[in-house]
C-alpha positions as semicolon CSV with decimal commas, in nm:
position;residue;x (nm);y (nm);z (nm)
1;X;-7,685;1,444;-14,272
2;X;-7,656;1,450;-14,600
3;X;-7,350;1,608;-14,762
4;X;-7,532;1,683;-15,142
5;X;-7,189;1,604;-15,293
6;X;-6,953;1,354;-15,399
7;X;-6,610;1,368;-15,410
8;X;-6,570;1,069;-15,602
9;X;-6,818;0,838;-15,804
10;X;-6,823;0,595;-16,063
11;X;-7,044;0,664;-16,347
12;X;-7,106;0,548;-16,734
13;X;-6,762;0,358;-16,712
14;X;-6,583;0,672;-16,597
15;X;-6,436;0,796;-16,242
16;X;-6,566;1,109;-16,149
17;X;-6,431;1,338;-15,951
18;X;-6,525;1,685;-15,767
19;X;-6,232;1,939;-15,832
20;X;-6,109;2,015;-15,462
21;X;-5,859;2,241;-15,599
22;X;-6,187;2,486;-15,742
23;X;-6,348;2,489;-15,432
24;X;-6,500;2,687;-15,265
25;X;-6,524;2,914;-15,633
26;X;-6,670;2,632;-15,847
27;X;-6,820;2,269;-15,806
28;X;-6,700;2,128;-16,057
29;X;-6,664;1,770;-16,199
30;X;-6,384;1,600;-16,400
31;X;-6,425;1,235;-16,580
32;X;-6,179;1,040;-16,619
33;X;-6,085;0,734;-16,855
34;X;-5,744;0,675;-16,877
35;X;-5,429;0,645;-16,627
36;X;-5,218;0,958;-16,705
37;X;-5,444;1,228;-16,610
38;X;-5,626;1,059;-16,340
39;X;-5,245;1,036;-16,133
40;X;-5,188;1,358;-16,263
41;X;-5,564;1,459;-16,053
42;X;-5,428;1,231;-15,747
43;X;-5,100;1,425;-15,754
44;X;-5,255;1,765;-15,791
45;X;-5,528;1,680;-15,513
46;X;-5,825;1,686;-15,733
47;X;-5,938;1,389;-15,507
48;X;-5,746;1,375;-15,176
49;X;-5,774;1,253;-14,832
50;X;-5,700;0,908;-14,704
51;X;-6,069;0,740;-14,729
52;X;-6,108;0,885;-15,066
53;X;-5,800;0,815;-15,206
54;X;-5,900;0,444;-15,131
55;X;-6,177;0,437;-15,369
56;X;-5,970;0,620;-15,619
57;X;-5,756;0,345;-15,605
58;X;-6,023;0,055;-15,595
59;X;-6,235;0,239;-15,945
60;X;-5,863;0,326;-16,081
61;X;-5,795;-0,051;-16,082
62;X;-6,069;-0,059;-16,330
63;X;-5,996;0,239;-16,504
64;X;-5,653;0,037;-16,620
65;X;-5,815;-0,246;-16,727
66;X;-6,046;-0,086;-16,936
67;X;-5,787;0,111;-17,061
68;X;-5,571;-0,143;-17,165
69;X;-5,852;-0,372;-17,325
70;X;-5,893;-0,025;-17,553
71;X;-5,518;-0,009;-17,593
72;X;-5,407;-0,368;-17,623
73;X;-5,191;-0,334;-17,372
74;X;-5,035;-0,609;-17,247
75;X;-5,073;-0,781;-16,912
76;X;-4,703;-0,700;-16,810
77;X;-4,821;-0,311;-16,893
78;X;-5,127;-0,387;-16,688
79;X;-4,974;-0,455;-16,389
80;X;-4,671;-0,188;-16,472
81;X;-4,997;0,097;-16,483
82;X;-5,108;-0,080;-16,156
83;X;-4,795;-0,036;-15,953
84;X;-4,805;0,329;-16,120
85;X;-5,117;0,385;-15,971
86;X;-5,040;0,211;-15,640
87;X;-4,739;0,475;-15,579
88;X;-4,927;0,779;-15,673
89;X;-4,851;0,913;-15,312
90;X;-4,657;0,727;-15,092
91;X;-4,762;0,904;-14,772
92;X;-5,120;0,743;-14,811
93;X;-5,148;0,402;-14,731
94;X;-5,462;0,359;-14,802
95;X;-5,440;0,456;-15,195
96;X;-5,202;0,145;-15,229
97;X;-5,382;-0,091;-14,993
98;X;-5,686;-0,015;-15,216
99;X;-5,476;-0,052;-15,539
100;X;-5,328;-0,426;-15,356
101;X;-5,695;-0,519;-15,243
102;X;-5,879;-0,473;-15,597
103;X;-5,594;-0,613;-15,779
104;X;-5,566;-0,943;-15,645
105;X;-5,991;-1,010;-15,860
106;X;-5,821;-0,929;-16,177
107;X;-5,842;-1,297;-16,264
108;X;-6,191;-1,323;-16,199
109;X;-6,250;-1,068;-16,443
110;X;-6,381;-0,690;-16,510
111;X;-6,704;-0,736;-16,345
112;X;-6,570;-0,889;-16,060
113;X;-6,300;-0,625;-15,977
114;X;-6,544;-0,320;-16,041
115;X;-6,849;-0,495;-15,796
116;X;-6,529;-0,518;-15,512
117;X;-6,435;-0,163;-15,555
118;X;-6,823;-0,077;-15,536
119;X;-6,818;-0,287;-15,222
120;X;-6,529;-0,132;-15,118
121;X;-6,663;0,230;-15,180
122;X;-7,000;0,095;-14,947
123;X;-6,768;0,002;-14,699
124;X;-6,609;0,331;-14,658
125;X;-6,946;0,493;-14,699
126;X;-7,077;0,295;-14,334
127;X;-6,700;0,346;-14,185
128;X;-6,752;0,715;-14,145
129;X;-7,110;0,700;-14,022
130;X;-6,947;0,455;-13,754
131;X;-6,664;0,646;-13,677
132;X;-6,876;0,936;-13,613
133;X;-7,053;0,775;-13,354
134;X;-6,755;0,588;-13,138
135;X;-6,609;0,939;-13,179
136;X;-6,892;1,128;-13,063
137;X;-6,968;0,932;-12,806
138;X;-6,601;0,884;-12,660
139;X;-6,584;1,278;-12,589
140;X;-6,910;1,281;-12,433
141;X;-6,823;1,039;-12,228
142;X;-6,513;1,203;-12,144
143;X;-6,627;1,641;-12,143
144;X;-7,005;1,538;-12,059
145;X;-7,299;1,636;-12,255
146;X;-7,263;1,984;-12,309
147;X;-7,216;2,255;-12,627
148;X;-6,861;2,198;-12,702
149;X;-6,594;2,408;-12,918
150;X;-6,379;2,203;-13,117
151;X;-6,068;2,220;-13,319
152;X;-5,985;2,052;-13,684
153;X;-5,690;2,060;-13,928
154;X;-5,692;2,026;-14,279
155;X;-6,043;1,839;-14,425
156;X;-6,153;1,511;-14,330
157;X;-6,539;1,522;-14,408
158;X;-6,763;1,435;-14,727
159;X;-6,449;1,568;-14,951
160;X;-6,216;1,315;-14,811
161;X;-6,434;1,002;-14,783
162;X;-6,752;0,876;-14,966
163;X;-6,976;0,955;-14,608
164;X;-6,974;1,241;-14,344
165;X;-6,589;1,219;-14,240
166;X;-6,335;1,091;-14,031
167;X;-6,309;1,366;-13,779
168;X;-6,544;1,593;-13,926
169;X;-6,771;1,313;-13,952
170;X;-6,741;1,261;-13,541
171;X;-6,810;1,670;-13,557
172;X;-7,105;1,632;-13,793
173;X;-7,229;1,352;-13,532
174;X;-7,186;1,608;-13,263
175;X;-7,327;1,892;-13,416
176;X;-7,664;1,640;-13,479
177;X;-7,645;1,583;-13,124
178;X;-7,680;1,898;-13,017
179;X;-7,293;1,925;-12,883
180;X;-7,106;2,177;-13,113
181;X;-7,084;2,495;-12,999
182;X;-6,839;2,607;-13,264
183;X;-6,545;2,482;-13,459
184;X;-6,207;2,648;-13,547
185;X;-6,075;2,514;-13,870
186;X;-5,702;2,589;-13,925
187;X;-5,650;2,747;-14,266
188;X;-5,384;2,461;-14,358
189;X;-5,083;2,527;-14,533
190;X;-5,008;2,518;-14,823
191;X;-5,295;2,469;-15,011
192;X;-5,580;2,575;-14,751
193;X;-5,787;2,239;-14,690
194;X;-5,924;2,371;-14,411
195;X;-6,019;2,733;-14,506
196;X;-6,144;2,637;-14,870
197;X;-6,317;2,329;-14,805
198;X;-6,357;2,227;-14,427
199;X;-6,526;2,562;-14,367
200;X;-6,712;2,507;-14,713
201;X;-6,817;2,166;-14,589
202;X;-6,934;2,310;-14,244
203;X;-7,107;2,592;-14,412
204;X;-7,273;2,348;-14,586
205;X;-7,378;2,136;-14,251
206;X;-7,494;2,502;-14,099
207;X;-7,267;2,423;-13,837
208;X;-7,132;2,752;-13,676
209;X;-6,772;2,792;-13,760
210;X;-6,421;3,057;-13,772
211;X;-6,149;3,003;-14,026
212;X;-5,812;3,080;-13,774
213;X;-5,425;3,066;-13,934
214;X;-5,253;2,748;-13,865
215;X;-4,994;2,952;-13,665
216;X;-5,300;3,089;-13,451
217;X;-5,428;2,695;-13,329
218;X;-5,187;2,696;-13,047
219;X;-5,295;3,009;-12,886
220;X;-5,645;2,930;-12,933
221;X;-5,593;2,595;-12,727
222;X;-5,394;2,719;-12,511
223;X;-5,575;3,041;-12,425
224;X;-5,910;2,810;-12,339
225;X;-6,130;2,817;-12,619
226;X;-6,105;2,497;-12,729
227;X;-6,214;2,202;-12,564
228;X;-6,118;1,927;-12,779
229;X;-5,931;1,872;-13,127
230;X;-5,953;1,642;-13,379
231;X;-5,802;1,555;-13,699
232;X;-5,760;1,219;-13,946
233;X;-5,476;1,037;-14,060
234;X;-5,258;0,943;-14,402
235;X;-5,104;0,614;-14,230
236;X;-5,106;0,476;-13,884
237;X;-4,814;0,309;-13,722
238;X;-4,884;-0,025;-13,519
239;X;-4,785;0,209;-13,163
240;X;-4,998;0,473;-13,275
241;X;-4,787;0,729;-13,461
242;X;-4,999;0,946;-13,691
243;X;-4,881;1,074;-13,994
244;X;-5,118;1,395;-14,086
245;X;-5,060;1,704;-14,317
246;X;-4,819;1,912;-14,191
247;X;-4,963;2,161;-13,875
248;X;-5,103;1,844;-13,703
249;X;-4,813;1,799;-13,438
250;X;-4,796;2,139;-13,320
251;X;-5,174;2,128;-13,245
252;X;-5,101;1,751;-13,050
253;X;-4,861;1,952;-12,873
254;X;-5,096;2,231;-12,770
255;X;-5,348;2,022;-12,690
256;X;-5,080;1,812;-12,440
257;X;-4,952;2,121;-12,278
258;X;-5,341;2,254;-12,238
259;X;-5,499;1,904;-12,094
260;X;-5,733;1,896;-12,351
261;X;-5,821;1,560;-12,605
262;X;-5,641;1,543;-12,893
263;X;-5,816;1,231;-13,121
264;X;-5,704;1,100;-13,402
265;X;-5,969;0,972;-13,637
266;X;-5,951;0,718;-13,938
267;X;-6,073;0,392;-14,083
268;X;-5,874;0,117;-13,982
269;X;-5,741;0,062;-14,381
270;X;-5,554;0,311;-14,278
271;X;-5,367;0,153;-13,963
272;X;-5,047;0,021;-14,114
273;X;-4,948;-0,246;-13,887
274;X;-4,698;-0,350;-14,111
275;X;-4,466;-0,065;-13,959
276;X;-4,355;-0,033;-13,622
277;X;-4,351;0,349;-13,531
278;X;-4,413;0,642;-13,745
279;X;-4,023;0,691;-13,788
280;X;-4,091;0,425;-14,083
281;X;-4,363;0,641;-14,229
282;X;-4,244;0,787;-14,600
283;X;-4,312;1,152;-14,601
284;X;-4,418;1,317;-14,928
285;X;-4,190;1,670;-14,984
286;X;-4,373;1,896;-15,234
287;X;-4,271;2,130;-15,475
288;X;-4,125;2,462;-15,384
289;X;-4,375;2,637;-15,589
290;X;-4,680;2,579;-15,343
291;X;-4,463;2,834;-15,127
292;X;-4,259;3,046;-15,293
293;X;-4,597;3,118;-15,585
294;X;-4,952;3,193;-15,511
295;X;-5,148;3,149;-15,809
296;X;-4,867;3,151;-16,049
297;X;-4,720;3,492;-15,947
298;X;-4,407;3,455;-15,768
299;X;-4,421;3,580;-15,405
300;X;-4,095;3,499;-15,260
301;X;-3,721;3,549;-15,408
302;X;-3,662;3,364;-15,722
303;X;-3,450;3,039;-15,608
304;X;-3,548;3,016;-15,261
305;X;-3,512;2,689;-15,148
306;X;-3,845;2,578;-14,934
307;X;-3,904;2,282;-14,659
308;X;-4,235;2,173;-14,747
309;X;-4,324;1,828;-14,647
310;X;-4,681;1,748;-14,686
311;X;-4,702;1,509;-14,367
312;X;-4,588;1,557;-13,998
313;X;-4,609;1,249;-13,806
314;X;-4,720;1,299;-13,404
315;X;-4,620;1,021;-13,171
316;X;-4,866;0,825;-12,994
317;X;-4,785;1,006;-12,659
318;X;-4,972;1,321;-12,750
319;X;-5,275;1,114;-12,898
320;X;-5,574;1,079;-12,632
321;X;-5,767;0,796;-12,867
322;X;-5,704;0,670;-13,215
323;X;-6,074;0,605;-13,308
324;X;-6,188;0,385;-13,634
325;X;-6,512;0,238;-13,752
326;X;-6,468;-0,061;-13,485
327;X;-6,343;0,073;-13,141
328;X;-6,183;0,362;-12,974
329;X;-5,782;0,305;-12,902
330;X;-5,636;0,479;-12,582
331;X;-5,320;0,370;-12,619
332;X;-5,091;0,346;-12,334
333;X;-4,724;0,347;-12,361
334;X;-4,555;0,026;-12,480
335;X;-4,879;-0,077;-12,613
336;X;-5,016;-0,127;-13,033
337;X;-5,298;-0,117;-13,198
């Protein structure tokens, strides 16, 4: 299925990005040649989502060094803009695994660093295509082959990877097989992933869809319309834990209390079995603003103080399956990945 967009490329020496923060209004693309800006763009979610924000990192390893050939920079600046780039946002392990990864060809030189990040862009490319098909075919084997309605948070398709998805990729399989019935996508606070550009990717797809408000998911699970949810992942613990924007533990939660699967889908760059349980995981906090303004107008009282974390993290207890481009995890207490 193809998606007709990209959501990140490399082209004439430039990265490339689609402006998620214009869509669903405009399509619109942004180059980018030097460091500032382009963190600025990572920060501001130009380019977001875990898969993508790998290949940002692996093309914005070359963006420094062809900045600082222009610039004379030193190497001690070099690997200063590196480490900038690397801690962009913390949540997202797999921006600085891609950053650590590309890095360690600098001394083979340009060429060699920019053909790894194009292999490492290919990679990602056949990781959702695989994905979508251990996914797919774990919740047919588990709800049978039948029309199925199915629940997502935030976006995790062709916007947040450079192929069909993490979990919207396993819907996009689904839908190809004949299996989708429908999909909620939660609007997703506070910057509406999932009613701007899940529901633009899924118009997209022509696959039959409703835009609900987060608040509304557990209701809708719990009322019987949904028969299985899925969402993708920022950073994986080694036992499981999830880190996800914010609104993916209450639907875990729902979907426990209603006996219905709750996956978890991601590539396995972004299992982090480096840390133990998702207590460990950094979460991001973002600016009051994203509440308390829409559009620059002001919309709550002036000086109201906000709790806005970007990430919740839901423990592997409430996770049916854990599924990457290699296997399906059902992970069973006391048990990693």
């Amino acid at each position: 299925m193809s998606s007709g967009f990209e959501a990140i490329v490399w082209k004439e020496n430039k990265i490339v990005l689609l402006d998620q923060t214009q869509i669903p209004i405009s399509e619109t693309y942004i180059s980018y040649d030097e460091l500032a800006p382009y963190i600025d763009a990572i920060q501001r979610l130009v380019v977001r989502g875990a898969p993508a924000l790998g290949v940002a990192g692996a093309y914005g390893v070359v963006l420094v060094i062809d900045e600082a050939a222009r610039k004379g920079h030193s190497a001690q600046e070099l690997e200063h803009n590196l480490d900038l780039l690397r801690d962009a946002r913390p949540t997202a392990v797999n921006l600085a695994w891609a950053v650590e990864k590309i890095r360690k060809h600098l001394p083979e030189g340009r060429d060699a660093v920019l053909a790894a990040a194009h292999q490492l862009a290919s990679e990602d490319k056949q990781s959702s295509t695989d994905m979508g098909n251990i996914g797919a075919d774990w919740l047919i084997k588990k709800l049978g082959s039948k029309p199925m309605t199915l629940l997502t948070h935030c976006n995790t398709g062709s916007l947040a990877t450079t192929g069909t998805g993490t979990a919207l990729g396993v819907i996009k399989e689904m839908h190809k097989r004949g299996f989708v019935k429908e999909v909620y996508a939660d609007e997703t606070r506070p910057l509406l992933q999932g009613s701007r550009l899940t529901a633009w990717e899924l118009m997209k797809s022509e696959i039959p869809y409703r835009i609900e408000p987060d608040g509304a998911a557990a209701m809708a699970i719990l009322s019987g319309r949904i028969d299985a949810a899925l969402i993708g992942a920022d950073r994986i613990a080694k036992n499981g834990d999830s880190a996800n924007k914010i609104g993916s533990l209450s639907v875990a939660l729902a979907c426990h209390a209603a006996g219905i699967p709750f996956l978890v889908v991601a590539p396995e760059s972004t299992v982090d079995r480096s840390i133990k349980t998702g207590s460990e995981i950094h979460i991001e906090i973002r600016g009051d603003e994203e509440l308390t303004q829409f559009k620059g107008i002001q919309v709550a009282p002036i000086g109201a103080k906000t709790f806005n974390p970007a990430f919740d993290v839901t423990p592997a207890k409430y996770i049916s399956a854990v599924i990457t481009e290699k296997q399906s995890y059902e992970i069973a207490e006391g048990q990693t990945l």
